[in-house]
FIKOLPA-139284 format. One record per residue (C-alpha): residue in three letters; x, y, z negated. Coordinates in Angstrom, 3 decimals. Example, Ala and Ser with C-alpha at 12.3 -4.5 7.8 and 13.67 -1.06 7.14 Angstrom:
FIKOLPA-139284
SENU   aa        px        py        pz
SENU  ala    12.300    -4.500    -7.800
SENU  ser    13.670    -1.060    -7.140
end
This chain:
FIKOLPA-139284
SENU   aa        px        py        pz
SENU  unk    19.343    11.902    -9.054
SENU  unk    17.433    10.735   -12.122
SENU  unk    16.970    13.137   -15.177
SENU  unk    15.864     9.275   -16.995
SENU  unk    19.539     7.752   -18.048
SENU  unk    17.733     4.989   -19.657
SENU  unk    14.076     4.160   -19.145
SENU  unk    11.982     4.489   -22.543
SENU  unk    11.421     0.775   -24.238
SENU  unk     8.125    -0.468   -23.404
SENU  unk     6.189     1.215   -26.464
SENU  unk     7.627     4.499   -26.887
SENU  unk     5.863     7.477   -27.566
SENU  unk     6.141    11.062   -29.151
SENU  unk     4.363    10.703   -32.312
SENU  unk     4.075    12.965   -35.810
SENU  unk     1.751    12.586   -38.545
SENU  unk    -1.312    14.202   -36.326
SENU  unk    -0.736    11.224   -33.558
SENU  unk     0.864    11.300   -30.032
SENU  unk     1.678    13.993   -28.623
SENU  unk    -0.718    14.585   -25.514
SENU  unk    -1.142    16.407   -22.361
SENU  unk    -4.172    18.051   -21.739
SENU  unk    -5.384    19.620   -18.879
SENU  unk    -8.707    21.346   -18.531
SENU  unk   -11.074    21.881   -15.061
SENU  unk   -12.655    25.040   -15.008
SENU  unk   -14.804    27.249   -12.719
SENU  unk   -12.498    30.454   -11.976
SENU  unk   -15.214    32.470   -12.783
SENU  unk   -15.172    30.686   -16.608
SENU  unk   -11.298    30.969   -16.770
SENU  unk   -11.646    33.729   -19.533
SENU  unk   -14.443    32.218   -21.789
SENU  unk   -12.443    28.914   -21.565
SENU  unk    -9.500    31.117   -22.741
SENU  unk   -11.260    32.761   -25.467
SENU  unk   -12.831    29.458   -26.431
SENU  unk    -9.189    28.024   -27.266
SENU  unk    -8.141    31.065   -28.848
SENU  unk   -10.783    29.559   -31.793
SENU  unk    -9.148    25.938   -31.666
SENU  unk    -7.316    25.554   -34.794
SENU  unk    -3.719    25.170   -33.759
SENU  unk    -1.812    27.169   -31.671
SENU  unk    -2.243    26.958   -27.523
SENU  unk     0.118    27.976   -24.741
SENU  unk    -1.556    27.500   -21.955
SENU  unk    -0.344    27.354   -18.681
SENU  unk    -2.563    28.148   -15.665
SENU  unk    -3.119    26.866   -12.392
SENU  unk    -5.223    28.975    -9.869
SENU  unk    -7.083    27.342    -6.859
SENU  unk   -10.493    26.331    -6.159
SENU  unk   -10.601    24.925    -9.472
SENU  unk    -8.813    26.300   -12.428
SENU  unk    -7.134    23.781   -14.307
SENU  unk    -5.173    24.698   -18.047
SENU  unk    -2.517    22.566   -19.651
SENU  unk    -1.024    22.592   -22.526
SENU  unk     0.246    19.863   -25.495
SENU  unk    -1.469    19.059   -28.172
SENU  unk    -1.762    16.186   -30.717
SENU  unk    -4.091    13.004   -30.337
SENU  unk    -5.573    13.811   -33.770
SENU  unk    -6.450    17.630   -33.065
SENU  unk    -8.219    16.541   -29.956
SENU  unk   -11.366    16.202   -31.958
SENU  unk   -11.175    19.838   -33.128
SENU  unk   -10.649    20.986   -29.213
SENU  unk   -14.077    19.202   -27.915
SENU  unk   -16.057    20.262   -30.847
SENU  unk   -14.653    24.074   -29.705
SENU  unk   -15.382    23.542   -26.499
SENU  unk   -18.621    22.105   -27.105
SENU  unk   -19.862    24.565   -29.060
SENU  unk   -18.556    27.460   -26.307
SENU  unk   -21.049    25.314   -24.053
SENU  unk   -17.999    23.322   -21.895
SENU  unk   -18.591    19.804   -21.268
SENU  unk   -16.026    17.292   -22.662
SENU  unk   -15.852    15.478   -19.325
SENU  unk   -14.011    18.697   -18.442
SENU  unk   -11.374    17.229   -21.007
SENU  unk    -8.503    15.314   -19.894
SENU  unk    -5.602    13.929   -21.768
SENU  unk    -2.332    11.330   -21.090
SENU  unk     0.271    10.460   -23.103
SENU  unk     3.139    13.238   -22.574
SENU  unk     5.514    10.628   -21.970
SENU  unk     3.241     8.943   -19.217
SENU  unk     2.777    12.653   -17.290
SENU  unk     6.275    13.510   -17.440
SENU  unk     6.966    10.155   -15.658
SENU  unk     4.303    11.005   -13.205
SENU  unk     5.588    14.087   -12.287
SENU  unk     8.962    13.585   -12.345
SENU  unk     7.244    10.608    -9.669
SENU  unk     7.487     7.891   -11.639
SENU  unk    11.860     8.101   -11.342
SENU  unk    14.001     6.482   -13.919
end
C-alpha cells in the first residue's frame, strides 16, 4: 500500500521565503555527540534533533536551504568539518525512505 495517491509533478518542492525545506543529517564521533549538540543549540533557529546511535552518530533534523549557511558557520566555528554536513531535498528523502513507493 502506497501512502503517495498521486506522485508529486516533476518540480515540486517545499519551499518558504528562507528556500526549500531540507533534510539534514549530521556524522558524528559518539564521543562528540554532546559538543555537536551544544554547538546547534547556538544555530539561530530552532533544532529538534533526532538521534541515531551506532558506530557513528548521525543527527537529523529540517531546516531551510537558506539557514544552511548559518549551521556551517556554527559548526565551523565549534571546530566540525562541513563535510560532516549533509542535506537532500525533504521531498527526495521521504521518497527514499518510504523506498522510492508512489
Amino acid at each position: 500500500m502506497s501512502v503517495w495517491l498521486n506522485p508529486a509533478p516533476s518540480g515540486f518542492n517545499l519551499s518558504t521565503n528562507e528556500g526549500e525545506l531540507l533534510a539534514v543529517s549530521i556524522r558524528v564521533d559518539p564521543r562528540r555527540l554532546e559538543a555537536l549538540l551544544e554547538a546547534l543549540a547556538q544555530v539561530p533557529f530552532p533544532i529538534n534533533p533526532q538521534i541515531h546511535h551506532g558506530a557513528v552518530t548521525v543527527v537529523e533534523f529540517p531546516a531551510y536551504r537558506d539557514r544552511i549557511v548559518d549551521l556551517e558557520h556554527v559548526l565551523e566555528a565549534c571546530g566540525f568539518a562541513r563535510q560532516t554536513l549533509r542535506s537532500t531535498p525533504m521531498l527526495e528523502d521521504i521518497h527514499a525512505a518510504a523506498g522510492g513507493v508512489q
